[in-house]
C-alpha positions as CSV (number, residue, x, y, z in Angstrom):
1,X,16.7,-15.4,-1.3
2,X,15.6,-16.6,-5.2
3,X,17.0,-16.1,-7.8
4,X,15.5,-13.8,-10.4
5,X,14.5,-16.7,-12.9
6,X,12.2,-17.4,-9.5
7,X,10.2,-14.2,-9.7
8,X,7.0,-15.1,-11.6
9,X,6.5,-18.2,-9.7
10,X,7.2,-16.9,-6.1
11,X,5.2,-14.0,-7.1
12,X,2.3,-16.0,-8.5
13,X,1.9,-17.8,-5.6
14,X,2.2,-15.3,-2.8
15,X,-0.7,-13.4,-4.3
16,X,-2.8,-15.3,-6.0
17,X,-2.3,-18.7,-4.8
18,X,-0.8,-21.8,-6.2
19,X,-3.2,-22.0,-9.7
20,X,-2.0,-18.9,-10.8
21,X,1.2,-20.2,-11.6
22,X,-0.3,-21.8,-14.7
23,X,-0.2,-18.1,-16.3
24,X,2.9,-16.5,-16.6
25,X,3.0,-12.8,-15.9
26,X,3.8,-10.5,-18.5
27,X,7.3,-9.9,-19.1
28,X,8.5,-6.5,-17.9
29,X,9.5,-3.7,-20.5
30,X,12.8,-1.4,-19.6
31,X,11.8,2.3,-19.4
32,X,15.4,3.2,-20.9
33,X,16.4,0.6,-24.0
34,X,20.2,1.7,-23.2
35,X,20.0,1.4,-19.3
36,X,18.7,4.4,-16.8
37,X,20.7,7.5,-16.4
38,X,22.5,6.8,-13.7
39,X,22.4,3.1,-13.4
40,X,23.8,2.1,-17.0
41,X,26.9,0.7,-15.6
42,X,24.5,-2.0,-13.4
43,X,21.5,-2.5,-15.7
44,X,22.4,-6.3,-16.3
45,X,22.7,-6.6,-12.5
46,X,20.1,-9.6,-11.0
47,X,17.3,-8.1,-8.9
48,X,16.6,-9.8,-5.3
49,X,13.6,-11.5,-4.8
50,X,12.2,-12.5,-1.2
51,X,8.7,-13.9,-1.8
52,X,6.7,-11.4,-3.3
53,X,9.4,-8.6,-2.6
54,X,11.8,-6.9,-5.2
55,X,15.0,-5.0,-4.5
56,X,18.2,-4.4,-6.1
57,X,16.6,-2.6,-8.8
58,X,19.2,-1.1,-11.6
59,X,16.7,-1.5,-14.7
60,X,13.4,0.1,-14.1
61,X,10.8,-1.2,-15.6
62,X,7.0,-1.8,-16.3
63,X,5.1,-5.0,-16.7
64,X,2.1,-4.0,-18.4
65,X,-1.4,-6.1,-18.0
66,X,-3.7,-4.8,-21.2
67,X,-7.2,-5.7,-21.4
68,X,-8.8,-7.5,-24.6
69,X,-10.1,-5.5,-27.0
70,X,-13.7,-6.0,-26.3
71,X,-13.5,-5.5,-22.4
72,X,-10.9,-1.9,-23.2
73,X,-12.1,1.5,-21.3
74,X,-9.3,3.3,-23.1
75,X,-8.1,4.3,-19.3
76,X,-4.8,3.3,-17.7
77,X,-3.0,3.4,-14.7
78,X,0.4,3.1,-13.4
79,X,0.9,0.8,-10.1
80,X,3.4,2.1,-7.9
81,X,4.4,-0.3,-5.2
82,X,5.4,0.6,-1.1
83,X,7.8,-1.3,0.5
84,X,9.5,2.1,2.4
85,X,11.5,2.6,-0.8
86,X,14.2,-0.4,0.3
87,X,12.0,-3.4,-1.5
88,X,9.1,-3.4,-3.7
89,X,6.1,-5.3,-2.7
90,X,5.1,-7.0,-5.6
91,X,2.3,-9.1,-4.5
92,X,-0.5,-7.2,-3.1
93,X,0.4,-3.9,-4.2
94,X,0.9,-4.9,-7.7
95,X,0.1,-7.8,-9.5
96,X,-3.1,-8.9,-7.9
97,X,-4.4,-5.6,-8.7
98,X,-2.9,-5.1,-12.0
99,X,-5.1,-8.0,-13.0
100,X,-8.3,-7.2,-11.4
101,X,-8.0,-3.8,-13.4
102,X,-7.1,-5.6,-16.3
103,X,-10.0,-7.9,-15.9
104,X,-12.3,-4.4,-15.7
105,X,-11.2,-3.3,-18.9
106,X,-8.4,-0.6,-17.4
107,X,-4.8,-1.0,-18.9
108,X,-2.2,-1.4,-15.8
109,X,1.4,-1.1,-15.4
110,X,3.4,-2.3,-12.5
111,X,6.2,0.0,-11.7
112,X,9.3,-1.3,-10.4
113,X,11.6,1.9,-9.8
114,X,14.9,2.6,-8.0
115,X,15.0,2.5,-4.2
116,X,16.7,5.0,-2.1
117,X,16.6,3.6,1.4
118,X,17.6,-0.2,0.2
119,X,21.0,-0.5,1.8
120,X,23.9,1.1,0.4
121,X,22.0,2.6,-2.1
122,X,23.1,5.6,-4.3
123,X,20.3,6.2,-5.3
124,X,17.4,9.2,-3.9
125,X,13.5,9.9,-4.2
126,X,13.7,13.0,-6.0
127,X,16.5,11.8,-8.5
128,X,15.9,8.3,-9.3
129,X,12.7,7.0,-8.1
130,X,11.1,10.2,-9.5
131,X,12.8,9.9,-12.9
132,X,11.5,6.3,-12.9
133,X,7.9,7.1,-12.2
134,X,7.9,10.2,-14.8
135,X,9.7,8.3,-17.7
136,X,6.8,5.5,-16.9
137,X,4.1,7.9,-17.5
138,X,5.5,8.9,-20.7
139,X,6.2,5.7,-22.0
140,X,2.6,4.8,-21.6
141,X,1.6,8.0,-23.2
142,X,3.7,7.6,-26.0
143,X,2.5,4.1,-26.8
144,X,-1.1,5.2,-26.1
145,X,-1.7,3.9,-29.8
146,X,0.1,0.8,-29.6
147,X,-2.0,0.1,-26.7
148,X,-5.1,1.4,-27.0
149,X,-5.1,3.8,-24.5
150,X,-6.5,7.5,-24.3
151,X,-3.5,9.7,-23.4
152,X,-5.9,12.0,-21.7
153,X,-6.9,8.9,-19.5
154,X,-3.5,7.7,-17.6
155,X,-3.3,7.9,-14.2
156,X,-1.0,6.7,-11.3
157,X,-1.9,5.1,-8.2
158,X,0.6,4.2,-5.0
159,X,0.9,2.4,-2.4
160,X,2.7,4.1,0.9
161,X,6.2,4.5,-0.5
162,X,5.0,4.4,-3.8
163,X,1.9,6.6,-3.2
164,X,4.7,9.6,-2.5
165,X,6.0,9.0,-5.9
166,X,2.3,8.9,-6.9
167,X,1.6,12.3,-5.3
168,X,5.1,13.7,-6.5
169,X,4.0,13.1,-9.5
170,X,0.8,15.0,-10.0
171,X,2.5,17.9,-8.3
172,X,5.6,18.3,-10.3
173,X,5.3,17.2,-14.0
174,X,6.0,18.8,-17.5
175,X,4.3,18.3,-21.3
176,X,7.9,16.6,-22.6
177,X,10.3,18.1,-24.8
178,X,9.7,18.2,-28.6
179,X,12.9,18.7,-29.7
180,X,14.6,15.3,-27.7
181,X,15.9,12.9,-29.4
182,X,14.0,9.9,-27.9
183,X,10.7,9.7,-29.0
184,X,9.5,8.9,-25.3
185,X,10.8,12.0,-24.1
186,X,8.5,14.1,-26.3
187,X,5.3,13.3,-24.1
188,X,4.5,14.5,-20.9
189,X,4.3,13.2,-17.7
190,X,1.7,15.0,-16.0
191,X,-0.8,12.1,-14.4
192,X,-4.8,12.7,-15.4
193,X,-5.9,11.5,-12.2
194,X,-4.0,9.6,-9.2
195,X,-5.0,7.5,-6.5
196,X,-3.2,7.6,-2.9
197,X,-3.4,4.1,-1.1
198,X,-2.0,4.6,2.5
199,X,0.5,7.1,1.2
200,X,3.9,8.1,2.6
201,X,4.1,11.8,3.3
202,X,6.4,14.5,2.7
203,X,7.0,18.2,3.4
204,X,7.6,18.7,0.2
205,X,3.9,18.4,-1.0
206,X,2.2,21.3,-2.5
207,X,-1.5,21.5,-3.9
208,X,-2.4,24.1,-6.6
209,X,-5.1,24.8,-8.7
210,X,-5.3,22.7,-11.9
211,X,-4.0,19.4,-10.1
212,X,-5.1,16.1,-11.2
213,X,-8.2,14.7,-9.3
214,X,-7.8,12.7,-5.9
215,X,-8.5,9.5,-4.5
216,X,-7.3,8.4,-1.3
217,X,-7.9,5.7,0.7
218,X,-6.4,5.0,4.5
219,X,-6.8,3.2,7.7
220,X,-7.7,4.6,11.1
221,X,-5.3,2.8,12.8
222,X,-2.3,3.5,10.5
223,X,0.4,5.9,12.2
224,X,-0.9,9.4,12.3
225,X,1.3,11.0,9.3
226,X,-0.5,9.3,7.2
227,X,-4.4,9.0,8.7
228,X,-4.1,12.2,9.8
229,X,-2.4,13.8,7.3
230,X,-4.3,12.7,4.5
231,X,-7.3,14.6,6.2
232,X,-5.3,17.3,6.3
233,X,-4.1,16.3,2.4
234,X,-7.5,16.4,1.3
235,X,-8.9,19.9,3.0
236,X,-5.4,21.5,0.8
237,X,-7.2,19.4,-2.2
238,X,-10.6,21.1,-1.6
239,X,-9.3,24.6,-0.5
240,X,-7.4,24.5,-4.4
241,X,-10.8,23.7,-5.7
242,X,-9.3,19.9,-7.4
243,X,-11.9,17.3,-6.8
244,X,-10.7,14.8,-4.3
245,X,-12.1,11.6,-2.6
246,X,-11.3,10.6,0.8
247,X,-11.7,6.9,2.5
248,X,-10.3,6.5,6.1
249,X,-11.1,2.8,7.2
250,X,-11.9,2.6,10.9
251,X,-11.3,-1.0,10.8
252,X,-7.6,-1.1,9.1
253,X,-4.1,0.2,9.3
254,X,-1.5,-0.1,6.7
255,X,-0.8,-2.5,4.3
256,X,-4.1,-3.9,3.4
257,X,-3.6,-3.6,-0.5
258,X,-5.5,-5.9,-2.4
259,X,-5.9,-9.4,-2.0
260,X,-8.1,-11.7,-3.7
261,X,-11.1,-13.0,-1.8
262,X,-10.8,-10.2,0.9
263,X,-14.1,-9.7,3.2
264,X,-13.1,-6.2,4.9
265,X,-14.4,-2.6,3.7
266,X,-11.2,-1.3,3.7
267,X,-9.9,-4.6,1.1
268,X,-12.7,-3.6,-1.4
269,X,-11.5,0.0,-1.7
270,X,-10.9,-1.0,-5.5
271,X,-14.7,-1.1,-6.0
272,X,-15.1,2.5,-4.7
273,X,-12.0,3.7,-6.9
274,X,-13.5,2.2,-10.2
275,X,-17.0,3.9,-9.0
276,X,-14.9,7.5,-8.4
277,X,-13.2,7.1,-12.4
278,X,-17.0,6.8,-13.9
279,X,-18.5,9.2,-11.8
280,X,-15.2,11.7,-12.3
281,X,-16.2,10.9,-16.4
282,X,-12.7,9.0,-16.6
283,X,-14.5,5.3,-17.3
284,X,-17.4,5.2,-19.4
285,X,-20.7,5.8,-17.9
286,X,-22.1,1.8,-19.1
287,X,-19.2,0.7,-16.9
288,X,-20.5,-1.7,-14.6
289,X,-20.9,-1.3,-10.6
290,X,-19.8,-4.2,-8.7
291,X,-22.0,-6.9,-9.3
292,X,-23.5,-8.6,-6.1
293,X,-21.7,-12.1,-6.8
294,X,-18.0,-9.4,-7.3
């Protein structure tokens, strides 16, 4: 195991290979200034780092990657990491991708939230994880200003464990509370759109009318809870009458994230969600298709 002061570099070099380490990573913001509820007593606890794995999160945080100003959509997105809520995979379901949006002109924010299934954790989905995910959409709302974002144009977008949160999210969310204390608080929480990348599933999730829009993107070959279910996921969508997309790669199963360089269809799914935000009239319309050279 490293040692957190090892992060950006272990990171860096997992995902984007050994010149990235040239340019450190941003460094990550605390959602709660005083410590998480629950997890005040351990904020100032070291997180584990394996490669480009997290765990032993206490502080939950974001790490966010702005654009310049000249490239900025005004749209952000929150990136959720999987890693079967025990670790956080930090590599290709985070940073690589954080900076490919931020490259496009879309503000991203790497999530790293509580885990519930990490051993001898106190911690659950519902409680923790979900409070994390929530408290990061209103913190980016709340410093939509600051940052130059539209606060009508933040979405979330997860990967398998952290594409539950993402869908937990847009089905359970609120407007904030105008009379708490903490600024952050007053905003809401309820994602503008949401992506789904190899989702976990639960039988907790509901569709109703008014939902944010849907992208999803699967493999084939991924276990049938997931391929299957995100067929089934997506009729629910339709039958509610919220827009959703749907990409089931015959060619993949889980895990294929984002990596740098990839040749597969099922590795350039970012292309065909930064096509579904302009034609869903969340990106500009001058926003760019992939060029041929990508």
């Amino acid at each position: 195991m490293k040692t957190i002061a090892s992060l950006f570099a272990s990171v860096a070099l997992s995902a984007f290979g050994a010149d990235a380490l040239e340019k450190p990573f941003p460094t990550p913001q605390p959602l709660w200034a005083g410590g998480a509820p629950g997890s005040k007593s351990r904020a100032t606890e070291a997180e584990r780092v394996d490669g480009a794995n997290v765990s032993n999160v206490h502080n939950p945080s974001i790490t966010a990657f702005l654009p310049t100003r000249e490239k900025n959509t005004g749209v952000a997105v929150i990136l959720a990491p999987g890693g079967g809520h025990s670790k956080l995979c930090l590599g290709h379901e985070g940073y690589a991708l954080a900076e490919w949006f931020q490259e496009r002109g879309i503000a991203a924010f790497v999530l790293k939230y509580r885990l519930a299934r990490e051993k001898d954790s106190t911690y659950s989905i519902q409680e923790h994880a979900m409070a994390d995910t929530r408290r990061a959409l209103r913190t980016v709302r709340s410093k939509g200003a600051l940052w130059g974002i539209q606060t009508d144009k933040i979405g979330i977008l997860g990967f398998s464990a952290g594409g539950e949160l993402a869908a937990f999210a847009a089905m359970q969310s609120d407007s904030g509370n105008p009379n708490d204390p903490d600024p952050i608080e007053k905003s809401g929480c309820r994602p503008d759109f949401q992506g789904l990348i190899y989702p976990g599933t639960s039988p907790l999730f509901t569709v109703e009318k008014g939902m944010p829009p849907l992208f999803i993107a699967c493999g084939y070959g991924d276990r049938p809870d997931i391929s299957e279910g995100m067929a089934s996921l997506y009729l629910k969508y339709k039958q509610a009458g919220v827009k959703a997309e749907l990409h089931i790669y015959s060619n993949a199963g889980h895990g294929f994230g984002y990596r740098p360089g990839t040749t597969t269809a099922a590795g350039d799914w970012p292309f065909r969600f930064q096509e579904w935000l302009r034609d869903s009239g969340i990106l500009p319309a001058q926003t760019s298709h992939r060029p041929a050279s990508q």
